[in-house]
VOPAGU-2260 file (C-alpha; in pm, 1 decimal, decimal comma):
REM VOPAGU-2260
SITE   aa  ch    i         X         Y         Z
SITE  UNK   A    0    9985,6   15203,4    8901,3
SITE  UNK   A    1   10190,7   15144,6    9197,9
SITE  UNK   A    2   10392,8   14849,8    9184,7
SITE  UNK   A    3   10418,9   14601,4    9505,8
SITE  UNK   A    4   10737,7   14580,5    9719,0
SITE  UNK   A    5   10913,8   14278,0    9615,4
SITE  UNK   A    6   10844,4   14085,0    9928,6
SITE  UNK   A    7   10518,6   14154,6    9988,6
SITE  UNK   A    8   10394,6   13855,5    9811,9
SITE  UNK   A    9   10502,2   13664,1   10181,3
SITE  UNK   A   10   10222,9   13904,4   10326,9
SITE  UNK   A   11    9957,6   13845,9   10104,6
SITE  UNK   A   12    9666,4   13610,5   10284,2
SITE  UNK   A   13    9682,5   13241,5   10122,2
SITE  UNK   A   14    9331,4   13200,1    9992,7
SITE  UNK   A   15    9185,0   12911,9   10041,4
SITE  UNK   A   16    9124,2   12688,7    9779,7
SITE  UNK   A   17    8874,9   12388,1    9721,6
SITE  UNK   A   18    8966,1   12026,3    9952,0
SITE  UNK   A   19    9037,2   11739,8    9727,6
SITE  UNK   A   20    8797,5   11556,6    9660,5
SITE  UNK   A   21    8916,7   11224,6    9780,4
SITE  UNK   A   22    9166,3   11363,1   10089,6
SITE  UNK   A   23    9543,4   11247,0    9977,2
SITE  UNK   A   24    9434,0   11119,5    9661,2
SITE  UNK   A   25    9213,0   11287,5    9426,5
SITE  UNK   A   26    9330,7   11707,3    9435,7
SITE  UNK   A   27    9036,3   11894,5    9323,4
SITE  UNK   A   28    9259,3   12103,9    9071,9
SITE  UNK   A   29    9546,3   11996,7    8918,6
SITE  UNK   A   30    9666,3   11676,1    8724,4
SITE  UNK   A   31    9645,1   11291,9    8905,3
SITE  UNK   A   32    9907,2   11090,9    8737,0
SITE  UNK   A   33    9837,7   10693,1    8818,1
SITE  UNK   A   34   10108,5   10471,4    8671,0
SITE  UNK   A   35   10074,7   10094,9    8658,4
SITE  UNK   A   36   10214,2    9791,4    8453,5
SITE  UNK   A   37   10068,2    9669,4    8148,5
SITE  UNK   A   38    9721,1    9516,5    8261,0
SITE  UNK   A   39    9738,8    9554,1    8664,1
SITE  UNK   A   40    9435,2    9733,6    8640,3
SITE  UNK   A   41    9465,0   10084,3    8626,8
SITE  UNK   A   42    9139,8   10186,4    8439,7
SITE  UNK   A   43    8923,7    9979,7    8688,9
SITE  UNK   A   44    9107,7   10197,7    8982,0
SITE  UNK   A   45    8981,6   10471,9    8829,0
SITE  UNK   A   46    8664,1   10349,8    8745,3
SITE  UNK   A   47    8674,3   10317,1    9140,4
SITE  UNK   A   48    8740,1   10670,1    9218,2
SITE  UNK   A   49    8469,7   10787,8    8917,9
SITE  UNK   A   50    8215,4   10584,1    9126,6
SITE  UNK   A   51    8270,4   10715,1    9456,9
SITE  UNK   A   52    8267,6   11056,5    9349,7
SITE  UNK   A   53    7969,6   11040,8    9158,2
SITE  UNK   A   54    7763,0   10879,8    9388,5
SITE  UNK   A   55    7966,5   10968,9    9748,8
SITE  UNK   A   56    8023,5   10630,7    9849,9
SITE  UNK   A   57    8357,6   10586,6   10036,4
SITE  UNK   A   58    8613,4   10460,6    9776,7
SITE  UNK   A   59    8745,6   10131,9    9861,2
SITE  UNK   A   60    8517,2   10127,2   10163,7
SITE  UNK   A   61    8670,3   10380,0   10359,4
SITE  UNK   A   62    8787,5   10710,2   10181,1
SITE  UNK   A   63    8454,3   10917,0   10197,1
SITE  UNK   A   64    8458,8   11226,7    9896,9
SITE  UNK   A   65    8448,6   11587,7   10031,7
SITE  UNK   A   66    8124,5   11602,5    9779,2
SITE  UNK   A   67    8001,2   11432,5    9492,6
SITE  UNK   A   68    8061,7   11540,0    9152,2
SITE  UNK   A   69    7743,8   11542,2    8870,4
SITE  UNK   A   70    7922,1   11444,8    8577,2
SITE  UNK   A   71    8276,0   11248,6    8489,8
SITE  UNK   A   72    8417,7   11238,7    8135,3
SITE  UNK   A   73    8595,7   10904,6    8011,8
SITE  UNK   A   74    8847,4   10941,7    7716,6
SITE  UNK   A   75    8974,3   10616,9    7635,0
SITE  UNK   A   76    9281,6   10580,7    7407,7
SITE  UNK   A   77    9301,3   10198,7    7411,9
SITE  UNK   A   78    9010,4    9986,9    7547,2
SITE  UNK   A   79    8707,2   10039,7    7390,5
SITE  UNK   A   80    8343,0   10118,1    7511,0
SITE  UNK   A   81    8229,8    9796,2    7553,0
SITE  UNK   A   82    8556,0    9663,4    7734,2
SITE  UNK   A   83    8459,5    9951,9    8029,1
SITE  UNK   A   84    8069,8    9861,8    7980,4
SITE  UNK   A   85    8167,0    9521,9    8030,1
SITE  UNK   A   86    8417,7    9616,7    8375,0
SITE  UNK   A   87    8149,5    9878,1    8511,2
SITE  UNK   A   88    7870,7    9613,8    8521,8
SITE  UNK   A   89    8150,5    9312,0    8677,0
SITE  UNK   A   90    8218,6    9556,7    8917,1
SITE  UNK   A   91    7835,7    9574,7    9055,1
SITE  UNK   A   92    7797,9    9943,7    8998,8
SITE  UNK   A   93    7481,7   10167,6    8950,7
SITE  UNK   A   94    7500,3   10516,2    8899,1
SITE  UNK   A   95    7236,5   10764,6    8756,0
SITE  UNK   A   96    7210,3   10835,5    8373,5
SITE  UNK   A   97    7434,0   11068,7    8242,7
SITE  UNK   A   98    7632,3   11141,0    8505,7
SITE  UNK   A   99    7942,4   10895,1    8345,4
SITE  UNK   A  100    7994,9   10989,7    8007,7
SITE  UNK   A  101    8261,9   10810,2    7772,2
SITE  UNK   A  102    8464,3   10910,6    7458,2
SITE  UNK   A  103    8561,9   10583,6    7286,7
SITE  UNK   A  104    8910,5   10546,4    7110,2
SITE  UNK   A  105    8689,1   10594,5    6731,1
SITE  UNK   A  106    8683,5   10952,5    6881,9
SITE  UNK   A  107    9045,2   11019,5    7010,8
SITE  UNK   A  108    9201,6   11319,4    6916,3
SITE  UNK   A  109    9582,5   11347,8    6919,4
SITE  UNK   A  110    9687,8   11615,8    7103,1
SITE  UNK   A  111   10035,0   11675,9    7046,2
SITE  UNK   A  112   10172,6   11564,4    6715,2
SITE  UNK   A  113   10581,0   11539,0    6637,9
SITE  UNK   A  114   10641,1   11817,0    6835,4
SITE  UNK   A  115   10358,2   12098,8    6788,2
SITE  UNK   A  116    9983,5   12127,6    7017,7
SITE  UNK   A  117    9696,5   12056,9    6783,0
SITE  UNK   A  118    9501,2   12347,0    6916,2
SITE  UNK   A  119    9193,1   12249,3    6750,0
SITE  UNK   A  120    9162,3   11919,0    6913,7
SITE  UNK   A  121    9234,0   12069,8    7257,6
SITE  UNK   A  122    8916,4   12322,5    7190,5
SITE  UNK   A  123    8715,3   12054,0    7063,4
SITE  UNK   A  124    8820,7   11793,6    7377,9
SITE  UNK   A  125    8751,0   12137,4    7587,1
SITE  UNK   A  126    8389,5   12126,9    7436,3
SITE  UNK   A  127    8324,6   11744,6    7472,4
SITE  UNK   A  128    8431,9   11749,6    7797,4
SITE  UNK   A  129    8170,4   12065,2    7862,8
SITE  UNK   A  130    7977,3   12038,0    8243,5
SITE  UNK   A  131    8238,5   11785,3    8341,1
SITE  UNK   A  132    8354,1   11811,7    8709,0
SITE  UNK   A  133    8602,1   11540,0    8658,7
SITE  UNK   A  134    8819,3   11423,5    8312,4
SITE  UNK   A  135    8993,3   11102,3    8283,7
SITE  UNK   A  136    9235,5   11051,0    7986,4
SITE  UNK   A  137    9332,6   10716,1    7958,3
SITE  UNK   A  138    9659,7   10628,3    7877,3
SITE  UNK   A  139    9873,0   10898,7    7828,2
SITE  UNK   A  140   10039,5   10787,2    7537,7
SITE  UNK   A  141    9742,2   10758,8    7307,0
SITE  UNK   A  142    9741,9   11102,3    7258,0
SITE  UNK   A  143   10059,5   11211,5    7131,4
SITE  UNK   A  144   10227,8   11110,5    6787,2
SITE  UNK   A  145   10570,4   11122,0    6664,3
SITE  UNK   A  146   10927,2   10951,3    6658,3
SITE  UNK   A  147   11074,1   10856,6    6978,0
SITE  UNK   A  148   10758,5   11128,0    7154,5
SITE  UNK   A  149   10743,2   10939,4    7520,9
SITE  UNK   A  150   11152,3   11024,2    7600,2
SITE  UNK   A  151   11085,8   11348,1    7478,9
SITE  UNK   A  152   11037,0   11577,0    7836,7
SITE  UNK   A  153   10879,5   11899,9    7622,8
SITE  UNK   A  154   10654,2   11686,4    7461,1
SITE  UNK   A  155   10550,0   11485,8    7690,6
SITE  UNK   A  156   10480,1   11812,9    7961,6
SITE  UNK   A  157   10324,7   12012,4    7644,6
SITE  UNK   A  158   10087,3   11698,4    7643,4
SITE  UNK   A  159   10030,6   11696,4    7996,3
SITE  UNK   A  160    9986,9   12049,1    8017,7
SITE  UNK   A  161    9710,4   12052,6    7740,3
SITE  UNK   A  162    9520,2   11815,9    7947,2
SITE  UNK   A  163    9547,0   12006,3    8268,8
SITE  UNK   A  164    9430,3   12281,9    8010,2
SITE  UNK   A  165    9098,5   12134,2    7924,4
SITE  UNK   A  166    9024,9   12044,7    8253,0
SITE  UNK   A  167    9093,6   12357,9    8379,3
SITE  UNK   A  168    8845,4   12532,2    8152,2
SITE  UNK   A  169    8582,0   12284,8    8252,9
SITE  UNK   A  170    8678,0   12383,7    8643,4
SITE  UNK   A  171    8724,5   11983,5    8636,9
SITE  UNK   A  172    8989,8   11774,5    8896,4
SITE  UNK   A  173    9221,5   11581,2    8623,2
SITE  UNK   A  174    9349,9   11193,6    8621,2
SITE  UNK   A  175    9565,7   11040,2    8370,0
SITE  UNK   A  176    9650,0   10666,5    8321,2
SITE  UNK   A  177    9990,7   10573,4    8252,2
SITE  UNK   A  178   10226,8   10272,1    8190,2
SITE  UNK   A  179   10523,4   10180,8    8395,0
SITE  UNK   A  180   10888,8   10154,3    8232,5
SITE  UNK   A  181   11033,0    9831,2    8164,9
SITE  UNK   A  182   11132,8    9630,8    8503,6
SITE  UNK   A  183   11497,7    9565,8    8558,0
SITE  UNK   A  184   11658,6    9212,1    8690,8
SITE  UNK   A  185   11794,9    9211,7    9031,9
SITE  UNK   A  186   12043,9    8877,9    9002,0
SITE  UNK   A  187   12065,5    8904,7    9381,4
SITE  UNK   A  188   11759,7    8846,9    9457,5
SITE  UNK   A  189   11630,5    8668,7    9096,1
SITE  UNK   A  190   11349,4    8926,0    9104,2
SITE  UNK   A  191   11230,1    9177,8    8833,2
SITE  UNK   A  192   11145,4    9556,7    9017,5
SITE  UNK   A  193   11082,0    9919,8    8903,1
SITE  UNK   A  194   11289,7   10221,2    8996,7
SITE  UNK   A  195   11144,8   10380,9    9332,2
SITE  UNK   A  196   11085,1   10709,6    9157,7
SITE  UNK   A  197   11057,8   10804,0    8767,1
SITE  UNK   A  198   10952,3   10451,0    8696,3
SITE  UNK   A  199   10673,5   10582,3    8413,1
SITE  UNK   A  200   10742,6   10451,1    8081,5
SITE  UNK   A  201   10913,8   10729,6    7927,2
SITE  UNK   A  202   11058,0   11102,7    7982,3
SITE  UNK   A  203   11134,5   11190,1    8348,3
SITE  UNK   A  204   10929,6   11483,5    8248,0
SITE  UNK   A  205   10608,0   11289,3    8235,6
SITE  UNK   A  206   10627,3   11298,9    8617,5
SITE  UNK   A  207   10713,5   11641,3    8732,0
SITE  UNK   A  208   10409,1   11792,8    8543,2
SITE  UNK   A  209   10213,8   11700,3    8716,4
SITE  UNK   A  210   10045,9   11791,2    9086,1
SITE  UNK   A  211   10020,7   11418,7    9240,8
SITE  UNK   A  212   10143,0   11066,3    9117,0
SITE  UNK   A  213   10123,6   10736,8    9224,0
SITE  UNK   A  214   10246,9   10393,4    9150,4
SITE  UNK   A  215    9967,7   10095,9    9123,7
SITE  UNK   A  216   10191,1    9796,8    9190,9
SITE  UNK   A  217   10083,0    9397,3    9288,2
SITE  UNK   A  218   10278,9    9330,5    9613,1
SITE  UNK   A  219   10596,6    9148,1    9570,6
SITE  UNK   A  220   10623,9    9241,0    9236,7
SITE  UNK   A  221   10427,1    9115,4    8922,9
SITE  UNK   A  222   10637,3    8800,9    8889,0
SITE  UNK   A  223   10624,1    8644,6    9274,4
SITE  UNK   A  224   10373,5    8893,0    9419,4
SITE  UNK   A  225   10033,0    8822,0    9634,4
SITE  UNK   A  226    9791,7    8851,1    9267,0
SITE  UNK   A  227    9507,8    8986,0    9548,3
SITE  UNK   A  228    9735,0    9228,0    9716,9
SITE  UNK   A  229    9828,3    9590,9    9585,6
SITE  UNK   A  230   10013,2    9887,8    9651,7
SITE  UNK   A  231    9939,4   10262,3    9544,4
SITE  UNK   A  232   10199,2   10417,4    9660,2
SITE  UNK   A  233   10243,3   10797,1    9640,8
SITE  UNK   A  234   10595,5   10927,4    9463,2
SITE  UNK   A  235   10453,7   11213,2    9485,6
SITE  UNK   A  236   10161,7   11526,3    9615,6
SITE  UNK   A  237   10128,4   11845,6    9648,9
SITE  UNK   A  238    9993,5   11816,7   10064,0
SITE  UNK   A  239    9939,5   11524,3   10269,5
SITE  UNK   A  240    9864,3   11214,2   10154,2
SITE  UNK   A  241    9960,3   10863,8   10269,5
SITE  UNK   A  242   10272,7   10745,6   10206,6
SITE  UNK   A  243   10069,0   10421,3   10058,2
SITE  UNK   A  244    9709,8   10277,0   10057,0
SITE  UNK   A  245    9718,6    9894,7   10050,7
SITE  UNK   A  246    9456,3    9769,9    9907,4
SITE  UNK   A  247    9291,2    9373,3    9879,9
SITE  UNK   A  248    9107,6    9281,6    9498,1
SITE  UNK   A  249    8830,6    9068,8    9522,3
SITE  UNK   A  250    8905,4    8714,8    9368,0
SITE  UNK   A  251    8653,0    8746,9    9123,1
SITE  UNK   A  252    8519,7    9095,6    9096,1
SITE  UNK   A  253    8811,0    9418,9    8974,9
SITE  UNK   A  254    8705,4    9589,1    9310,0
SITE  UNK   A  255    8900,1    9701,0    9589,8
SITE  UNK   A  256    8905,8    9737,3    9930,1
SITE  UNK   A  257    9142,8    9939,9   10177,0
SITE  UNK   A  258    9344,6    9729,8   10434,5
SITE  UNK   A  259    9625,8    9969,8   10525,8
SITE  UNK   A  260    9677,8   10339,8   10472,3
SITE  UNK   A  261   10091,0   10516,4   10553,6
SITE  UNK   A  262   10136,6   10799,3   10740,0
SITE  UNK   A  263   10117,6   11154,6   10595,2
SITE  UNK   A  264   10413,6   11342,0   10608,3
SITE  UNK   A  265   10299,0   11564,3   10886,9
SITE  UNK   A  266   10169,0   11212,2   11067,9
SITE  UNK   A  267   10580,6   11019,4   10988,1
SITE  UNK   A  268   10727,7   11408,5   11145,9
SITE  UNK   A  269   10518,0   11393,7   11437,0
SITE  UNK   A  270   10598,3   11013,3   11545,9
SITE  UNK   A  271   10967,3   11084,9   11508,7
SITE  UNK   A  272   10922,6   11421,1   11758,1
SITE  UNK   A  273   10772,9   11182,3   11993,5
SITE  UNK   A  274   10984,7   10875,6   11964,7
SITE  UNK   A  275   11283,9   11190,6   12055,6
SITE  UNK   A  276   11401,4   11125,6   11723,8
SITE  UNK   A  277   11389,0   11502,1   11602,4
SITE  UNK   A  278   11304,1   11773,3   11820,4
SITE  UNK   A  279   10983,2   11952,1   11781,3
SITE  UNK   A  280   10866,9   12284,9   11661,1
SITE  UNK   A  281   10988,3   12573,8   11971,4
C-alpha cells in the first residue's frame, strides 16, 4: 500500500456534498442546535421548519426548501402528543399521512446515563427513527440522567454525538431543542439579557458539538420586549447563513412570518470592500 504524501490531502477535489435543506438554516447533515427560553416557542419553530420541508412550502413565507423530505421523526422529551396535536392543528397545517411521525415522552429513552452511552437505546432510537429524512429531539436535556449532567462538557457532547449518530444512520438532517441559561441583571440599564454566545443552559460543550446553532429570542428581551417580534439569530454555522432572520408571530396563531433576514458573512465582507473599508481579494 503506498501511503499519501502528507500534503496531498490540499490536492484532493472537495466533493460536493448535499445543499441544506433550508439555505442558512437547516444543513442537510449534521446537528441544528435551536436554543430558546423557557416557553418562547421553540417546538412550534420547529414544527415550522418540519412543515415546510415536508410539504415544500417556503418556511415563514419566504425560505423555499432545496426539496421536500417524505418523512420527519418527532421525539418529545417534555410536551406530550396531544400538546403538539393540539399546536399542529392551531397552526392551520395539513400534511399527508405518515409523513410526521411522533415519539411521545411514555416512549423516551435516556441516552446517556451518569456518565456512560446506553447503546441499546441509541440502536433502538436508530430503528424507530427508520426511513426518516429528518429527526427532531426535543429538549436536549430529557435525554440524559445523572448528578450535575448539563455542566458536564463530555456528557453533554457524548449526548449530542449519539444523536448526530442516529441520524446519521438514517441519512437524516438533525435538530435539537434546547433551553437558554439563566438571564443576568444589567443595573444600568434595569434589564435582564443572555450572554451573546454560550448562552445554552448548561456546559459550553453543548454548543461546539454541534454543526449550526441559533438563539430564538423575543426582541427587547423577554421582560420589555415586542411579545410579536423575534429574533433567531445565528451564534453559529458551518457556511453562510444570515447573521439573523427576524421574524413577526401572528397574534393569535404560533406561526411566523419573515420580516428581515442579516447578511451572510460573504454578503457583511463584500459591503465593507465596497464601502473601502477592507480591500478586496487581488
Amino acid at each position: 500500500m503506498i501511503t499519501p504524501a502528507p500534503d496531498s490531502w490540499i490536492e484532493t477535489p472537495i466533493t460536493p456534498g448535499p445543499p441544506d435543506l433550508i439555505p442558512g438554516l437547516l444543513k442537510r447533515h449534521g446537528c441544528l442546535l435551536i436554543v430558546g427560553e423557557h416557553e418562547i416557542g421553540k417546538t412550534a419553530l420547529a414544527l415550522e421548519v418540519c412543515h415546510s420541508v415536508i410539504t415544500g412550502a417556503p418556511l415563514w413565507g419566504k425560505l423555499y426548501p432545496t426539496q421536500t423530505i417524505p418523512r420527519v421523526t418527532f421525539i418529545l422529551g417534555e410536551h406530550n402528543e396531544d400538546n403538539l396535536r393540539e399546536q399542529w392543528k392551531l397552526m392551520g397545517y395539513v400534511v399527508p399521512e405518515r409523513t410526521l411521525r411522533v415519539i411521545g415522552p411514555t416512549e423516551r429513552k435516556i441516552l446517556v446515563s451518569s456518565g456512560g452511552a446506553n447503546m441499546g437505546n441509541r440502536a433502538l432510537y436508530t430503528e424507530w427513527c427508520k426511513g426518516s429524512n429528518m429527526i427532531v429531539f426535543d429538549p436536549l436535556n430529557a435525554f440524559i440522567t445523572g448528578v450535575k449532567v448539563e455542566d458536564d462538557n463530555v456528557q453533554m457532547r457524548a449526548l449530542i454525538n449519539i444523536m448526530e449518530d442516529i441520524a446519521t444512520a438514517n441519512g437524516a438532517a438533525l435538530m435539537i431543542l434546547h433551553h437558554m441559561g439563566k438571564p443576568h441583571f444589567e443595573p444600568q440599564s434595569g434589564e435582564y439579557k443572555h450572554r451573546d454566545k454560550y448562552a445554552a443552559r448548561g456546559a459550553s460543550g453543548i454548543e461546539d458539538a454541534v454543526m449550526a446553532c441559533f438563539y430564538f429570542e423575543q426582541q427587547g428581551g423577554a421582560h420589555t420586549g415586542n411579545p410579536d417580534m423575534f429574533t433567531l439569530r445565528r451564534v453559529k454555522y458551518k457556511g453562510q447563513a444570515p447573521g439573523y432572520f427576524h421574524l413577526k408571530r401572528d397574534g393569535g396563531v404560533p406561526r411566523h412570518t419573515l420580516v428581515k433576514k442579516g447578511l451572510t458573512p460573504a454578503e457583511y465582507m463584500a459591503t465593507r470592500v465596497m464601502a473601502g473599508l477592507i480591500s478586496g481579494p487581488h
